[in-house]
N, C-alpha and C positions, 0 to 999 in steps of 0.2 A: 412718635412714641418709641421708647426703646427699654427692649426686653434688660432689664435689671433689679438685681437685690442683693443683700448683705446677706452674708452667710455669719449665724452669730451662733452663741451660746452663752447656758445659765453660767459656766466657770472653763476655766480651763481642764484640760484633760476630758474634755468631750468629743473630741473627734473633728472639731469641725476644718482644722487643715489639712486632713487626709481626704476628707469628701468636698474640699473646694478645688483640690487640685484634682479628684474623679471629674467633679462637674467639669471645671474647665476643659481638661481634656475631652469628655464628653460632648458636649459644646462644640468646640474644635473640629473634632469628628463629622458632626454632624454639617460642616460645611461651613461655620459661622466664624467669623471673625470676631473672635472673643479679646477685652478687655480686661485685664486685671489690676486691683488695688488692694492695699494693707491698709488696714486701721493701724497708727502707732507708728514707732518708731523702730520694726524688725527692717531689718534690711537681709537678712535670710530668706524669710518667705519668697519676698519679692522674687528672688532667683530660681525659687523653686514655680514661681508663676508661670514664669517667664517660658520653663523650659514647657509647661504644660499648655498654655494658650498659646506661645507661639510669638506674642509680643510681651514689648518692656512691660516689668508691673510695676506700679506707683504707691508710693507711701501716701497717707493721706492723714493728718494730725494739726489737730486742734490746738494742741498746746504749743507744739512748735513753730505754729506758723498760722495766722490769720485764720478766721473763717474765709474771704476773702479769697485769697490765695488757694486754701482747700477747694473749693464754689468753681473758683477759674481753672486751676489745675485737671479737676474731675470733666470740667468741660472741655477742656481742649484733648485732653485723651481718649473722651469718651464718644466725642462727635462722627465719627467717623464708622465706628464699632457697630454689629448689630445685637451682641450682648454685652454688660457689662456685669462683673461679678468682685465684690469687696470681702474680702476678708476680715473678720472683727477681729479684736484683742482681747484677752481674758474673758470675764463673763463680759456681757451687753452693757451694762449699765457701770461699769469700772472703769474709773477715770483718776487723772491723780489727783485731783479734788472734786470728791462726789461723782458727777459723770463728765466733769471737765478731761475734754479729748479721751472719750469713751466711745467706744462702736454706735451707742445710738443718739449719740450726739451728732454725730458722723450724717446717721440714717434721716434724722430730722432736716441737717444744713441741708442735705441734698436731693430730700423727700422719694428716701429709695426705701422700698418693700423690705421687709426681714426675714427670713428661713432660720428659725433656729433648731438648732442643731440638740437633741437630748440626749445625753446618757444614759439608757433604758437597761442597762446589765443588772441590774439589781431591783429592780420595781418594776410595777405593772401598772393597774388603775391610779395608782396617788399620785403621778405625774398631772390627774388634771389638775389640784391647785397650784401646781408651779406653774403650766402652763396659764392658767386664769389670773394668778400674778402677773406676769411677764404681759399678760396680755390687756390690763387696766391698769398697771401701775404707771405710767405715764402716757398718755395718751395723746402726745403728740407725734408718734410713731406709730406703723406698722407691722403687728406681725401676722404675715401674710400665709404661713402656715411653718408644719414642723418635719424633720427628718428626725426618725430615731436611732441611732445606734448602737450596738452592742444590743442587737435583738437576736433571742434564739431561734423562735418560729413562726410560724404564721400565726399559729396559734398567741404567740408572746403579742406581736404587734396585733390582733384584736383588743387585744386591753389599752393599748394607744390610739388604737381610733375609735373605740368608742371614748375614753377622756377628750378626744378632739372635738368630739360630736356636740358631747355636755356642754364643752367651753367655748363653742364657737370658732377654732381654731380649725384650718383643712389639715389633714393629717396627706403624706406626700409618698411616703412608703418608709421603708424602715434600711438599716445596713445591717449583714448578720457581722459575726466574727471571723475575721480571714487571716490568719499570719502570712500567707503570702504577700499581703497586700501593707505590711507594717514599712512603715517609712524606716531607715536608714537610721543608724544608730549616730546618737548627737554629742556629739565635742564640747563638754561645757553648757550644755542645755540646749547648742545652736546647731541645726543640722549642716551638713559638708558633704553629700552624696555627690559623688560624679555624673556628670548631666548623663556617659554613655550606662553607667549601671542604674540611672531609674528611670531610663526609657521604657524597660519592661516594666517598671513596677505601677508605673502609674498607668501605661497601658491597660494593666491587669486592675488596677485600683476603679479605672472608668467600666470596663467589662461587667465587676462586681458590683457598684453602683446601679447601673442602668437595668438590671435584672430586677430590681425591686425597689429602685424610685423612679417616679415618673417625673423624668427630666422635663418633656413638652408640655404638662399639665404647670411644673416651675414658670418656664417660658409664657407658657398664657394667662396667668394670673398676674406674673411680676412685671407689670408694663406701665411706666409714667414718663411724662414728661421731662427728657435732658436739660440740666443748664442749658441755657445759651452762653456762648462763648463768643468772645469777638476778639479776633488777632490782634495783639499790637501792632502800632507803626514799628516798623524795622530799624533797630538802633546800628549806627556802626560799628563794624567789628574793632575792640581794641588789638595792639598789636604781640601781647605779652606772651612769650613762649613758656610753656605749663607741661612739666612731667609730672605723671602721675603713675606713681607705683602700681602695679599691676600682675598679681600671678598666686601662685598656690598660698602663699603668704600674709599677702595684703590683699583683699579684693572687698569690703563690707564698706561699700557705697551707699550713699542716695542717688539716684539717677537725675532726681535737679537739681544736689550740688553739680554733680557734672555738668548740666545744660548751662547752670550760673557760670563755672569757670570756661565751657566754649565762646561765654559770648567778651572773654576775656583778652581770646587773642587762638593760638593752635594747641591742641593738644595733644602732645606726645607720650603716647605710654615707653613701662619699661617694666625690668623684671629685677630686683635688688638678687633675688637669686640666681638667675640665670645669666643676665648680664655682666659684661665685663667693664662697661662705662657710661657713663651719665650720657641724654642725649644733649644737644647746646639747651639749654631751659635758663629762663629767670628766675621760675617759683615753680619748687616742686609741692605737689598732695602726698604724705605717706599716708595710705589709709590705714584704717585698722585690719585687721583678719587672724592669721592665727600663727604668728611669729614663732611660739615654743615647739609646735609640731616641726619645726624645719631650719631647730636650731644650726644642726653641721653644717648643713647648707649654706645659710646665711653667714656662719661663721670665718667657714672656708672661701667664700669670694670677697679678701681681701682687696681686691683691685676696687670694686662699688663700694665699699662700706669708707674706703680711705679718700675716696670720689667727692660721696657725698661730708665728709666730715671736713675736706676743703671746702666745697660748696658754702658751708653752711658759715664755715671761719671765715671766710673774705667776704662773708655779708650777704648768701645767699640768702633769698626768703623760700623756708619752710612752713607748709602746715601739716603737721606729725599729732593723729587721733587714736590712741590707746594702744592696738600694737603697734602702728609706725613712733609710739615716743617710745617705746619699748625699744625697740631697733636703734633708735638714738643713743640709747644709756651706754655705760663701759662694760656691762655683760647682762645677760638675760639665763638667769639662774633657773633650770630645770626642779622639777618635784622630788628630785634624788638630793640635789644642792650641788648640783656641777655646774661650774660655769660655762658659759659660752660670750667668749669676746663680739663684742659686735661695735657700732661708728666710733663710741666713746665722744660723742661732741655733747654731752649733756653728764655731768658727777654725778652719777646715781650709777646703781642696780635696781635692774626689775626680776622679781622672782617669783616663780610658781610654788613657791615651798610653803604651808602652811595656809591653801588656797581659804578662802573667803568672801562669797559672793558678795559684790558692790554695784548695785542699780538703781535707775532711778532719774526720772526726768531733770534739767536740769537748770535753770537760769544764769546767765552770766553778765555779770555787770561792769562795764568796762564804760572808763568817765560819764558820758549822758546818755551812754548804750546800752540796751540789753539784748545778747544774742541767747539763742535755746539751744539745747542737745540732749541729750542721752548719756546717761554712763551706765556700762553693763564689763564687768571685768571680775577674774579671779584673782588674779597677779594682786602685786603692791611693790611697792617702791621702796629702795632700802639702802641708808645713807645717803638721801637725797641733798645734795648740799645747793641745789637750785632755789630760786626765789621767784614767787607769783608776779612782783611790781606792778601794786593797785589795782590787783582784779579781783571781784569777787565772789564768790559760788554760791546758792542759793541752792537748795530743793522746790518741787512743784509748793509746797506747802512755805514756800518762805523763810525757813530756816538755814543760817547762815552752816555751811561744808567746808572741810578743809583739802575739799579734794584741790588738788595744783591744777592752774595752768601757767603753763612756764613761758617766759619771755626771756629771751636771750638772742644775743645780736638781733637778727632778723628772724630769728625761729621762734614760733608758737606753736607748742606742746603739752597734751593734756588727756586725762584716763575718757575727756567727752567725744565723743562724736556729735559735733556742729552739725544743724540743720541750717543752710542759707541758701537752702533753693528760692529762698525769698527775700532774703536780706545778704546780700552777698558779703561772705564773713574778709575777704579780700577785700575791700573797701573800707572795713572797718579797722581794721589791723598794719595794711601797708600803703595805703594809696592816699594817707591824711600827708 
């Protein structure tokens, strides 16, 4: 048996990634070798998991990738663990169709316990019919009890547990309000804390938790049965040399893209800022991250950016995901409208001028394939004189996008972030 549950809520802006990454830390603390995963397709959280439990955290998504894959994934990260702890996505039941790749969808594949998480700043007793919702409206799930937050007193949180009382639901203790404990101000909705400035905060985040939820009462209720997992037979290593961008710039990974492209061949990182030359590679990753923050930089190391724009001319193979296609264009336009030169091996501009959020799970259809991703971006593209060549873009809902993904020479570039921790997107694009 192993102590595990989804840490969820009715909507976003409830609190519950401040108090997952208390618990983890907490957890942590208390001697245990803690697990973490995301519901969805953030690749931010995960980082901030990572720094709080101590190991890698895992995406875990329905739409992007297999039930299957999700089943096996969860199990081979989790086997080892003596807690594990999920983070959900927006409210519980939000998916991009219906609760297609929704947190309890998540909760169901893998028959993990649910904590959700309430936002109590405004009400009192009327939280029990949310909660008596949440708790019959599908009932192939679990909710195994609640956290409240944004509670003022003890006084406040009586009126939370007796609604728990009424509805059946254990009530687990409440969180008051703490600005000290306020996560780190976010860049475009996506937090970017430095691991050494929220070592205190989350320190402080678990301190404040543990005073008034009973973490060990979580632990003794949320206990079921792990996947089993069973290791693959060991494939051999291919021999493909793989840099992969890497630094203040770029860094908005999935952790099994990467394990997909180690079983590719070696993998060499590098820093398009800091470095002055490519390492020997056949195919480089530009991931995404956060290119506009660090324009002079990237503008001023002429020696990489004329590196990689050889690279790419004599046939190198890239794969360039939202800011790395950004970095590709012939400049990358600030929110003032200054330019900044950057590889110029793709006829565009990418600019922040006239910002406009663009997201949303994503389908992509290429001859008898279809790969998934994500697009989440402000920027847009401007005098794009590049061409898609027979690919086509899809929403979760099926509706045909004119978002780009560009092919040229050997380079494929696009505003998506590719999920192919399961379908390895290399295979599909260069190795036909």
């Amino acid at each position: 048996m192993l102590a595990q549950f989804l840490i969820a809520a009715p909507s976003s802006g409830s609190g519950k990634t401040t108090i997952t990454q208390g618990l983890l830390r907490s957890l942590r603390n208390k001697g245990l070798s803690v697990q973490a995963f995301k519901c969805g397709p953030d690749y931010i959280d995960t980082k901030h998991h990572e720094w709080a439990s101590g190991n890698v955290s895992i995406n875990l998504d329905t739409f992007m990738s297999s039930k299957k894959h999700v089943t096996d994934i969860y199990g081979k990260y989790s086997q080892k663990a003596d807690a594990t702890v999920v983070e959900g996505v927006m409210g519980l039941f939000d998916g991009a169709n219906r609760m297609e790749g929704s947190s309890a969808q998540i909760a169901e594949l893998l028959n993990i316990p649910i904590i959700l998480v309430i936002n109590a700043k405004a009400t009192a007793y009327s939280v029990a019919p949310l909660l008596y919702g949440f708790k019959h409206f599908y009932p192939n799930i679990k909710i195994a009890g609640a956290i409240f937050n944004f509670v003022n007193s003890e006084s406040h949180y009586q009126f939370m547990k007796d609604a728990c009382d009424d509805v059946g639901v254990e009530a687990l203790g409440y969180v008051p309000r703490n600005e000290n404990i306020s996560l780190p101000e976010r860049h475009l909705g996506l937090q970017i804390s430095a691991k050494d400035n929220y070592e205190d905060i989350i320190d402080a985040m678990a301190a404040h938790i543990e005073k008034t939820v009973d973490v060990d009462r979580i632990l003794q209720i949320c206990t079921s049965k792990r996947p089993k997992f069973v290791s693959p037979a060991s494939a051999s290593k291919a021999s493909l040399k793989i840099g992969v961008a890497k630094d203040e710039a770029f860094n908005f990974t999935y952790h099994e893209n990467l394990r997909a492209l180690s079983e590719l061949g070696e993998i060499k990182y590098f820093s398009p800022i800091n470095d002055k030359t490519l390492p020997d590679v056949d195919f480089i990753y530009l991931a995404g991250g956060y290119p506009e923050l660090y324009l002079d930089k990237l503008s001023e190391n002429k020696s990489m950016s004329l590196a990689i724009k050889e690279f790419a001319l004599s046939g190198g193979k890239i794969l360039a995901e939202c800011g790395g296609m950004m970095y590709l264009s012939r400049n990358i336009i600030n929110k003032e409208g200054k330019k900044f030169p950057m590889v110029n091996f793709l006829d565009q501009d990418a600019s922040m001028e006239n910002m406009k959020l663009k997201l949303g799970y994503r389908k992509i259809k290429l001859e008898n394939e279809i790969l998934y991703g994500h697009e989440f971006h402000y920027s847009n593209l401007v005098d794009s004189q590049e061409e898609t060549r027979g690919i086509e873009v899809y929403s979760a809902r099926d509706k045909q996008l004119d978002t780009k993904v560009i092919r040229k020479n050997n380079v494929l570039a696009s505003y998506i972030h590719f999920y192919w921790g399961e379908k390895n997107i290399y295979n599909s694009f260069w190795k036909k």
